[in-house]
OpenMM code with the backbone's topology and positions (N, CA, C; nanometers):
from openmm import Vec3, app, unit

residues = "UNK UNK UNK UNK UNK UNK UNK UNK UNK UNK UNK UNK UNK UNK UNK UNK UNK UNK UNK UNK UNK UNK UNK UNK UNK UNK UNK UNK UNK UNK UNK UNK UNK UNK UNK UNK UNK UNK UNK UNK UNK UNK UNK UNK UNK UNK UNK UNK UNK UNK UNK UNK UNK UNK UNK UNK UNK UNK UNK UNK UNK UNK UNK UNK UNK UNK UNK UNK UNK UNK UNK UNK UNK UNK UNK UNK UNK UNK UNK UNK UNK UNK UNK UNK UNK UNK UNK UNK UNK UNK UNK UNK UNK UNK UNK UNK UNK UNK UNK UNK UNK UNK UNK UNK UNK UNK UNK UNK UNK UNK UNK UNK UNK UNK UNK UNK UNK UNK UNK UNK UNK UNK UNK UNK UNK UNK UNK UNK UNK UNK UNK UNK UNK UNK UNK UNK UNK".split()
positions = [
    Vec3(8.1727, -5.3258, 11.2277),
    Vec3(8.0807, -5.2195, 11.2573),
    Vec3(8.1554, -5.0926, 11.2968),
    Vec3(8.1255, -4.9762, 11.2498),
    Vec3(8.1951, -4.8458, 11.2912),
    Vec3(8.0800, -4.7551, 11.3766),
    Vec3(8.1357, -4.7201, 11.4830),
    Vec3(8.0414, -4.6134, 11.5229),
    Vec3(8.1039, -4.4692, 11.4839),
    Vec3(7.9828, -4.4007, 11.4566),
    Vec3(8.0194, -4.2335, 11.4610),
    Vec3(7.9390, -4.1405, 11.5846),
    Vec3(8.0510, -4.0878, 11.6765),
    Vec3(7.9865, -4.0247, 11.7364),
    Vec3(7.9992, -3.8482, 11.6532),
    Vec3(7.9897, -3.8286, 11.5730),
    Vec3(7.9686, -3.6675, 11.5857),
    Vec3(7.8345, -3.6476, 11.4554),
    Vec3(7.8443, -3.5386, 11.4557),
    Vec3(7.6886, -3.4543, 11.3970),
    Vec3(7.7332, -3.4619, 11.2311),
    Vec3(7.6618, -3.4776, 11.1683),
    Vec3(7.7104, -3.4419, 10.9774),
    Vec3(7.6544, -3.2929, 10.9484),
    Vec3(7.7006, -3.2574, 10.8761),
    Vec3(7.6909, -3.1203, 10.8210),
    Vec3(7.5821, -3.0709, 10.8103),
    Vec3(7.4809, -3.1336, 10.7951),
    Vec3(7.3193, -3.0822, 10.7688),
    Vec3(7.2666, -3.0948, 10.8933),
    Vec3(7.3110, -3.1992, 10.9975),
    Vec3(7.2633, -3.1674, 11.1190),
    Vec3(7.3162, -3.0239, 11.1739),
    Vec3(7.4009, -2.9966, 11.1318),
    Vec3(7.4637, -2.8148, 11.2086),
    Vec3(7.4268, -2.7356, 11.1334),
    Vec3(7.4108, -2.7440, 11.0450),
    Vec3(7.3388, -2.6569, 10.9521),
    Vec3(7.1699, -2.5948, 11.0314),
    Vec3(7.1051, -2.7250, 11.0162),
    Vec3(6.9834, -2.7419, 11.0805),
    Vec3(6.9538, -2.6575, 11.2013),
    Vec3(7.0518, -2.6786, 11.2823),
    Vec3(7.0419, -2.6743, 11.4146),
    Vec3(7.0623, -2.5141, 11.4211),
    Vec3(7.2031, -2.4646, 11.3738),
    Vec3(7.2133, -2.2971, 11.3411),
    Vec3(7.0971, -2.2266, 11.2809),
    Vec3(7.0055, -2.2966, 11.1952),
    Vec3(6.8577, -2.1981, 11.1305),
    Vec3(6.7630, -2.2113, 11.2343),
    Vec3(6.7556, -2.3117, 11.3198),
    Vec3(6.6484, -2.2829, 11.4208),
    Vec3(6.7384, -2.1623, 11.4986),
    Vec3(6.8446, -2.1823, 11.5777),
    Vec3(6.8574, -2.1023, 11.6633),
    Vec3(6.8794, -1.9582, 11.6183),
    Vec3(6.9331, -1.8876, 11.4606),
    Vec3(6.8562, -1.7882, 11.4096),
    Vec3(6.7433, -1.7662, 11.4082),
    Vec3(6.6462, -1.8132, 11.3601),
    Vec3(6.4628, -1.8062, 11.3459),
    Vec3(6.4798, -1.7582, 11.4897),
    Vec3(6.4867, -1.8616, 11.5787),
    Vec3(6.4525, -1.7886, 11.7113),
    Vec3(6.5256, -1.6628, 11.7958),
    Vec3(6.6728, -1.6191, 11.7372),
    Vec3(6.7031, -1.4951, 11.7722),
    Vec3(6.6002, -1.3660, 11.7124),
    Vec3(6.5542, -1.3881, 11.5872),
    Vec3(6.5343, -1.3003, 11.5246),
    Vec3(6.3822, -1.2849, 11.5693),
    Vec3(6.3271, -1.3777, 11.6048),
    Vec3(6.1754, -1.3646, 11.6569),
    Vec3(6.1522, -1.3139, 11.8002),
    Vec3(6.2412, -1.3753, 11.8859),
    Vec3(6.2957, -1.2646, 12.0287),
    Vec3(6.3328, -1.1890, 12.0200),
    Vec3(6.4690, -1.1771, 11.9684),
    Vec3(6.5211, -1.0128, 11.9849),
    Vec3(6.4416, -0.9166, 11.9698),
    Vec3(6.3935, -0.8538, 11.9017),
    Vec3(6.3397, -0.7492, 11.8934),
    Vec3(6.1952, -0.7388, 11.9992),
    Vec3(6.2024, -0.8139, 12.0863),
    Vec3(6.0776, -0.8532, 12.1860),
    Vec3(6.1316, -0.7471, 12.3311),
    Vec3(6.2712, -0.8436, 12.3304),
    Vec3(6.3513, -0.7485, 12.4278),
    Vec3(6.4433, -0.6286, 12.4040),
    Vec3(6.4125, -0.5906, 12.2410),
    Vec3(6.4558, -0.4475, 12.2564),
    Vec3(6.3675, -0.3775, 12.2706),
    Vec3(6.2371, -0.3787, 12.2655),
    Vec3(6.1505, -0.3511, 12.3226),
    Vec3(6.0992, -0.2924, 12.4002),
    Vec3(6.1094, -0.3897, 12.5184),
    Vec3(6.0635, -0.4016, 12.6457),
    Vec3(6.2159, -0.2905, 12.6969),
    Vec3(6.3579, -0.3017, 12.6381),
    Vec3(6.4235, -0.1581, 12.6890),
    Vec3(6.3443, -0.0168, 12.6739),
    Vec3(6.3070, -0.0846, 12.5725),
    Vec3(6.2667, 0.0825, 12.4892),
    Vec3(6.1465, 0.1009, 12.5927),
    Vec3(6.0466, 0.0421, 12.6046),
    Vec3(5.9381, 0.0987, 12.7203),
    Vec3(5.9875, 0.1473, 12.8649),
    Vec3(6.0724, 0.0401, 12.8815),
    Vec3(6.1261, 0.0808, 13.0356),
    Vec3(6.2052, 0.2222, 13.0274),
    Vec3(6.2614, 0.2553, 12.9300),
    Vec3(6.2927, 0.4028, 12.9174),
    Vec3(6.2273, 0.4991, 12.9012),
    Vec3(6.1262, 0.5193, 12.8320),
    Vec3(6.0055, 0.5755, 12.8625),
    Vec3(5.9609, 0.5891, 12.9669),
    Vec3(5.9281, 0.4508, 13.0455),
    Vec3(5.8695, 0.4636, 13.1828),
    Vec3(5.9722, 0.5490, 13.3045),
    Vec3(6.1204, 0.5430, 13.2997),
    Vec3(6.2086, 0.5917, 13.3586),
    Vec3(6.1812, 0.7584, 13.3677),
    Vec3(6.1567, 0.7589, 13.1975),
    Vec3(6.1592, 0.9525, 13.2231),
    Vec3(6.0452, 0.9864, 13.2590),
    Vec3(5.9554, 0.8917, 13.2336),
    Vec3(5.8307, 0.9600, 13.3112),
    Vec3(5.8092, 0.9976, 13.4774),
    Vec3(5.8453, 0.8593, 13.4815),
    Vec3(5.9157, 0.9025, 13.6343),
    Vec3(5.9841, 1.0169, 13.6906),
    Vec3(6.1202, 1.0358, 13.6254),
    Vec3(6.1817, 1.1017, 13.6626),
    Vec3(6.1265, 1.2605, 13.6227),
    Vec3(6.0543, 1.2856, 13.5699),
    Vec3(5.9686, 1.4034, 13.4968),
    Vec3(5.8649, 1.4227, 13.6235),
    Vec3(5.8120, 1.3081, 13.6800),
    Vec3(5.7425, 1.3318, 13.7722),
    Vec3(5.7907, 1.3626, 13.9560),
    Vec3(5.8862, 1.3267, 13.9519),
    Vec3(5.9967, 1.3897, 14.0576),
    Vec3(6.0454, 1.5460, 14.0593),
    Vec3(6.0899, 1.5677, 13.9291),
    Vec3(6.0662, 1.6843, 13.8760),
    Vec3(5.9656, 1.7580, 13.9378),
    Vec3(5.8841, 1.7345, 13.8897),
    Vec3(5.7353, 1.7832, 13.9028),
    Vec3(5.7024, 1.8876, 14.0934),
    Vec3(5.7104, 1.7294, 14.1050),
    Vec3(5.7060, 1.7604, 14.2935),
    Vec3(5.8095, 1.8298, 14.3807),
    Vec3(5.9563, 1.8079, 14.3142),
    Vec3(5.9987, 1.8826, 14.3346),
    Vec3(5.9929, 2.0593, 14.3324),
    Vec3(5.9284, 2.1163, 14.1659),
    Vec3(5.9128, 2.2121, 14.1525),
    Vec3(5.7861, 2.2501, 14.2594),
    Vec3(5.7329, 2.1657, 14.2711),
    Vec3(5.5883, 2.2134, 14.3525),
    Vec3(5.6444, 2.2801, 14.4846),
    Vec3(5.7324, 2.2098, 14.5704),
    Vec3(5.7774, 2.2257, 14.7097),
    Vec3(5.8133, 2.3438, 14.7096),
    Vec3(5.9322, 2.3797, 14.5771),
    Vec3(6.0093, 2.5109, 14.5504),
    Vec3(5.9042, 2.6021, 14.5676),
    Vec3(5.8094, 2.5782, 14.5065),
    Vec3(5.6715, 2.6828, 14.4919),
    Vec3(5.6249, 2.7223, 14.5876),
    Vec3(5.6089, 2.6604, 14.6861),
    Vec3(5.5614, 2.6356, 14.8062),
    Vec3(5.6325, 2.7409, 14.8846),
    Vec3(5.7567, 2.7010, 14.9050),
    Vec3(5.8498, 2.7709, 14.9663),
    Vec3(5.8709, 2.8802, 14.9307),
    Vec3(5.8820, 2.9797, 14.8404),
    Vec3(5.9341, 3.0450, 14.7704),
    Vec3(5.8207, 3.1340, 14.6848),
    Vec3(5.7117, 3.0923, 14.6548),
    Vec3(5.5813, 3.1758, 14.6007),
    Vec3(5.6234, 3.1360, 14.4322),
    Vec3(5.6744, 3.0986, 14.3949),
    Vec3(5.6620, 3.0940, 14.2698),
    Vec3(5.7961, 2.9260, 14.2091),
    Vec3(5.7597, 2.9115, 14.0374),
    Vec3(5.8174, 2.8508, 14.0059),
    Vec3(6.0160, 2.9249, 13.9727),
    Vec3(6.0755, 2.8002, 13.9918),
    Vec3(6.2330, 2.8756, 13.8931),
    Vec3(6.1750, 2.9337, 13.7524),
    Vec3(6.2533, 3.0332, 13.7256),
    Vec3(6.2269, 3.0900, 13.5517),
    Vec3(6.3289, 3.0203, 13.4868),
    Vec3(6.2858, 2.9977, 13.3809),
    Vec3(6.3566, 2.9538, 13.2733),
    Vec3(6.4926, 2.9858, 13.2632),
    Vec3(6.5553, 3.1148, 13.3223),
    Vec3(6.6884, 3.0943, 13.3043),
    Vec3(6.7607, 3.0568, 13.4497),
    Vec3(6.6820, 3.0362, 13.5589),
    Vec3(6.7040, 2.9803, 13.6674),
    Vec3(6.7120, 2.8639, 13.6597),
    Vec3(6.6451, 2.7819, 13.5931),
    Vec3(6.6424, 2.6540, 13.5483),
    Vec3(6.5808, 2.5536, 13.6380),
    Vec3(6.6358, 2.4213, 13.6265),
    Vec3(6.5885, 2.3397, 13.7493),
    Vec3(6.7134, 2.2726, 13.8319),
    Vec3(6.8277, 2.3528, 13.7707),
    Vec3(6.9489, 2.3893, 13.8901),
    Vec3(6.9255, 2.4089, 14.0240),
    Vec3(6.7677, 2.5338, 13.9991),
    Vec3(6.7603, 2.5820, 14.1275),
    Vec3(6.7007, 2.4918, 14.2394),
    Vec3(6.6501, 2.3338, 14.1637),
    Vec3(6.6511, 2.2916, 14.3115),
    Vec3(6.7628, 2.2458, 14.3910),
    Vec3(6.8312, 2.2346, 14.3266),
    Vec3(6.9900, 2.1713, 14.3918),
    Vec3(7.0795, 2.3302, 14.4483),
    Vec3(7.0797, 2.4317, 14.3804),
    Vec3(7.1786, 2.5008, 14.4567),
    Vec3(7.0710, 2.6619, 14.4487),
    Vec3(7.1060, 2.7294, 14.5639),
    Vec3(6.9790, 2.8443, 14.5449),
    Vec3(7.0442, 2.9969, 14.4956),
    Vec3(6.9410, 3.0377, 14.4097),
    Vec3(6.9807, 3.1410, 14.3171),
    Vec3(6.9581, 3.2925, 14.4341),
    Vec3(7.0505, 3.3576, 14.3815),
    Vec3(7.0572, 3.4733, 14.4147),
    Vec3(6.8955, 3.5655, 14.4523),
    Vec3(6.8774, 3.6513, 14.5625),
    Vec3(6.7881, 3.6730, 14.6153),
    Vec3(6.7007, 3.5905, 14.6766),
    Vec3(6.6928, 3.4999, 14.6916),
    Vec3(6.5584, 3.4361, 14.7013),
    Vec3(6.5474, 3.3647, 14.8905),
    Vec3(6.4975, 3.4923, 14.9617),
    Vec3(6.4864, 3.4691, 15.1365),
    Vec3(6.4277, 3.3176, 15.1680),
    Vec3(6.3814, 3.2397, 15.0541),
    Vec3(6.2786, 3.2077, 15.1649),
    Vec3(6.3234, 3.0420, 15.1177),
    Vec3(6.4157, 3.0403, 15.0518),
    Vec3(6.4745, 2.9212, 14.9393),
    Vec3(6.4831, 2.8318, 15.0667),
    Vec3(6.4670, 2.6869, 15.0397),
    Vec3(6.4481, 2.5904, 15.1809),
    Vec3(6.5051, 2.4726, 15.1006),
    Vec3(6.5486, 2.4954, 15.0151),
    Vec3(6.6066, 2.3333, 14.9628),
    Vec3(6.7531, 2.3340, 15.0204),
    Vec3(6.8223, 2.2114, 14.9180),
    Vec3(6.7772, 2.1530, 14.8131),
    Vec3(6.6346, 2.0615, 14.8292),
    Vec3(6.5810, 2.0671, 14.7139),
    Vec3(6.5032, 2.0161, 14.6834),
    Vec3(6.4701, 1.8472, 14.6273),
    Vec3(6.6237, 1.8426, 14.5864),
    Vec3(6.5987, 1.7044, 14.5344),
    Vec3(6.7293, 1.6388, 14.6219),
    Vec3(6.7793, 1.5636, 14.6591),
    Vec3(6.8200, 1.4555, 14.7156),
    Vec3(6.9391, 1.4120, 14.6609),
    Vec3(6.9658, 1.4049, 14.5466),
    Vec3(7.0691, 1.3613, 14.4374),
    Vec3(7.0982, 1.5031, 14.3724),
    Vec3(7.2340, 1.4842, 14.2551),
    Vec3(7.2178, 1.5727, 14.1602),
    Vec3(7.0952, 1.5476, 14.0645),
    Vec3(7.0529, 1.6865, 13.9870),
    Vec3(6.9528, 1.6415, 13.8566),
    Vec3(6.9875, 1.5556, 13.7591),
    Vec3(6.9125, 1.5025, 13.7607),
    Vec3(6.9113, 1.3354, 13.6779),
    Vec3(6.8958, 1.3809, 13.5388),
    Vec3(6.9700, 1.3182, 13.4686),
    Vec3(6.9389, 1.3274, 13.3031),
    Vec3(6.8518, 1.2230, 13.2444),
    Vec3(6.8063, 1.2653, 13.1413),
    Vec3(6.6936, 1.1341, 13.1348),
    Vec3(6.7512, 1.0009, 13.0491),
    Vec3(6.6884, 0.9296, 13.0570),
    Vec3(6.7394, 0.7345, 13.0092),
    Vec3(6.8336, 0.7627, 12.8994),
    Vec3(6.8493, 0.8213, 12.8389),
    Vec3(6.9513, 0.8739, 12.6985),
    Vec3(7.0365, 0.9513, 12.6999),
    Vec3(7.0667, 1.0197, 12.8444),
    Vec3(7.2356, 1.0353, 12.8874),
    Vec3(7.2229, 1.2126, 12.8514),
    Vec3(7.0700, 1.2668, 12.8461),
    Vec3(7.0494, 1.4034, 12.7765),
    Vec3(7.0319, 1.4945, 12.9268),
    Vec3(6.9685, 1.5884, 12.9233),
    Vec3(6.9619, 1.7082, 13.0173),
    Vec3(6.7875, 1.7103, 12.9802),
    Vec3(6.7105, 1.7416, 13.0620),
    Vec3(6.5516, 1.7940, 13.0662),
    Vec3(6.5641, 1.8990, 13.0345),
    Vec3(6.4921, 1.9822, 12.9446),
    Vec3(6.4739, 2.0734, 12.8787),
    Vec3(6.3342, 2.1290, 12.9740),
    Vec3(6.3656, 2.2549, 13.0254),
    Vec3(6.2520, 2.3240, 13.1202),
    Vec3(6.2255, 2.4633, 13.0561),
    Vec3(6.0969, 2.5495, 13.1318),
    Vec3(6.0803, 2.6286, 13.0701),
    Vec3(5.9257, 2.6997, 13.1715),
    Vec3(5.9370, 2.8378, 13.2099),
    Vec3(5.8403, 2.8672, 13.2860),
    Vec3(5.8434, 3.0065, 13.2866),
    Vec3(5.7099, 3.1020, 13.2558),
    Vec3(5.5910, 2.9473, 13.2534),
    Vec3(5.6246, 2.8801, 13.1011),
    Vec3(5.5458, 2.7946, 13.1456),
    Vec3(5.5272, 2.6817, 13.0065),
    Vec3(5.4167, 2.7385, 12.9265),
    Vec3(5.3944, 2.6497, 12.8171),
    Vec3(5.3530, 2.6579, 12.7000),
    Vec3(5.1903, 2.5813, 12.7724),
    Vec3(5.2075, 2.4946, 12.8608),
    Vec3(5.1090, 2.3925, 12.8684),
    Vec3(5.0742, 2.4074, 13.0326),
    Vec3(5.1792, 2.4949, 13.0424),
    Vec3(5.0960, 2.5345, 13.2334),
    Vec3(5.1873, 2.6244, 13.3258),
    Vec3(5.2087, 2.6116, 13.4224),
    Vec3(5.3038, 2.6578, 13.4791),
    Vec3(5.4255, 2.6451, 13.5030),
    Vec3(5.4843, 2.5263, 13.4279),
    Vec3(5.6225, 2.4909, 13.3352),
    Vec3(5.5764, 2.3911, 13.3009),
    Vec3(5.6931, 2.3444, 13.1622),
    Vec3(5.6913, 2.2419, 13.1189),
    Vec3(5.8406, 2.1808, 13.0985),
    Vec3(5.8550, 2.0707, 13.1355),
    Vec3(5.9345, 1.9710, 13.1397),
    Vec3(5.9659, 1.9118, 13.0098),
    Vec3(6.0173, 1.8784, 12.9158),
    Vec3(6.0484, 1.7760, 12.8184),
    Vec3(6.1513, 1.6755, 12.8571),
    Vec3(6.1955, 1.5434, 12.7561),
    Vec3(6.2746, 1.5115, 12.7696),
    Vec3(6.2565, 1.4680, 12.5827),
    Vec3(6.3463, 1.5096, 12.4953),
    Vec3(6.3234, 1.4835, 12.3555),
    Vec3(6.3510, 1.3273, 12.3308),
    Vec3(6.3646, 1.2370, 12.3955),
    Vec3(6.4142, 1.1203, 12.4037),
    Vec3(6.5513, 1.0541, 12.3027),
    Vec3(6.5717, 0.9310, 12.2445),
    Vec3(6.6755, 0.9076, 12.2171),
    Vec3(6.7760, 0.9625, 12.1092),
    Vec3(6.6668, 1.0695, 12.0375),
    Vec3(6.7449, 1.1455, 11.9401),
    Vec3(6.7920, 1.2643, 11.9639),
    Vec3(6.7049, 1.3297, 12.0803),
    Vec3(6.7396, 1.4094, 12.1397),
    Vec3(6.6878, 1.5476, 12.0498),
    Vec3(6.6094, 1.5545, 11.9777),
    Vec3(6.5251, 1.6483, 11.9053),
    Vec3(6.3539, 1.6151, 11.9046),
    Vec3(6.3140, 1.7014, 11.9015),
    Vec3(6.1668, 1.7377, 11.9239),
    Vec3(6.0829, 1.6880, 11.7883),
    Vec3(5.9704, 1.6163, 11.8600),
    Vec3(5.9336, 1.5158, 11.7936),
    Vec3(5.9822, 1.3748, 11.7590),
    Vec3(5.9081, 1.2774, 11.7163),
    Vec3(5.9758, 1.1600, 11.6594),
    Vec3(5.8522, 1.0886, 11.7046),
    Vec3(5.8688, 0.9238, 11.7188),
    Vec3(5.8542, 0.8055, 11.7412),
    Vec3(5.8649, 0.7102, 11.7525),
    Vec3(5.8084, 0.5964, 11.8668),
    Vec3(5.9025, 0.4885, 11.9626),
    Vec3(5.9963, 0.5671, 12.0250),
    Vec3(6.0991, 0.5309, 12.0244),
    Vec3(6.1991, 0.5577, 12.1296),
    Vec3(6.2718, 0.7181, 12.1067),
    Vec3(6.2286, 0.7482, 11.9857),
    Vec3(6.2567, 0.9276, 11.9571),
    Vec3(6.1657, 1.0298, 12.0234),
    Vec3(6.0130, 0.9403, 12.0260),
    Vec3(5.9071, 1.0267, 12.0976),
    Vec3(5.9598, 1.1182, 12.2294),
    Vec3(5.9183, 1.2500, 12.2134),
    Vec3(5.9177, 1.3220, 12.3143),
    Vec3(5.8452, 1.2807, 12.4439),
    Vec3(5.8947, 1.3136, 12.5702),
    Vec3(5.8457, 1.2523, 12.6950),
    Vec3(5.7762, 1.3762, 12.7614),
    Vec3(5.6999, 1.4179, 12.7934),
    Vec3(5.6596, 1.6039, 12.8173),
    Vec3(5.6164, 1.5728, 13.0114),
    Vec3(5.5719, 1.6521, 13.0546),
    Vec3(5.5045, 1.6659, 13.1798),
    Vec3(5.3619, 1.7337, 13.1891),
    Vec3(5.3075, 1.7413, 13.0726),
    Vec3(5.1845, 1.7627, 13.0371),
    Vec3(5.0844, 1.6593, 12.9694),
    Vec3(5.1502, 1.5523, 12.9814),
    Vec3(5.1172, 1.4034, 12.8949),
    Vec3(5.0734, 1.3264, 13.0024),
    Vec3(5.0068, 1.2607, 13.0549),
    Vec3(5.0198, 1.1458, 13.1560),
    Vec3(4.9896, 1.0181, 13.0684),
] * unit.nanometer
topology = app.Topology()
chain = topology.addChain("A")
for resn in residues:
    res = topology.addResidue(resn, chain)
    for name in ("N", "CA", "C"):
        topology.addAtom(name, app.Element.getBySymbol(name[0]), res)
């Protein structure tokens, strides 16, 4: 009598197509779920933004202009008596894709607007290219 302990060729065979089938039916489940959580990140961080600019406002009677940027909550621009920041806590955060927020005031959609063009980093797209705005909730 001979014993064999190991697997024959069609058993590994076998065994490698399930565990493909099932990479290929997950993976893209959890690239996913990155891709939302990045979205959700800049929204966030768009909305920090946000409150931040409000405080500035507060303080100060008006929003930063567009070529003041949103620098000005971190370091304070020339003239301005009544400047009470910084405003934000950290340096300005770039959004989930390693880019810069694109600001602008007034805005197009209110009294500024915020973008973040997401992973392509140009205006417009979809999924994970979609623009992230501060006029969107």
């Amino acid at each position: 009598m001979r014993n064999n302990y190991g697997f024959t060729l069609i058993e590994l065979l076998v065994v490698m197509v399930i565990i493909g089938l099932l990479a290929a039916l997950v993976g893209p489940r959890f690239i996913r779920q990155e891709e939302k959580a990045k979205i959700k990140a800049a929204k966030a961080q768009i909305e920090l933004l946000g409150t931040a600019l409000d405080t500035f406002r507060l303080d100060v009677g008006r929003y930063p202009s567009t070529e003041e940027g949103l620098e000005a909550l971190r370091t304070k621009p020339g003239g301005l008596e009544r400047w009470d920041g910084p405003y934000l806590k950290k340096d300005l955060p770039l959004d989930p894709w390693g880019k810069a927020y694109a600001y602008k005031s007034p805005g197009e959609h209110g009294a500024f607007d915020i973008v973040s063009y997401g992973a392509d980093g140009a205006s417009g797209g979809e999924g994970d290219n979609r623009d992230i705005t501060s006029w969107e909730r």
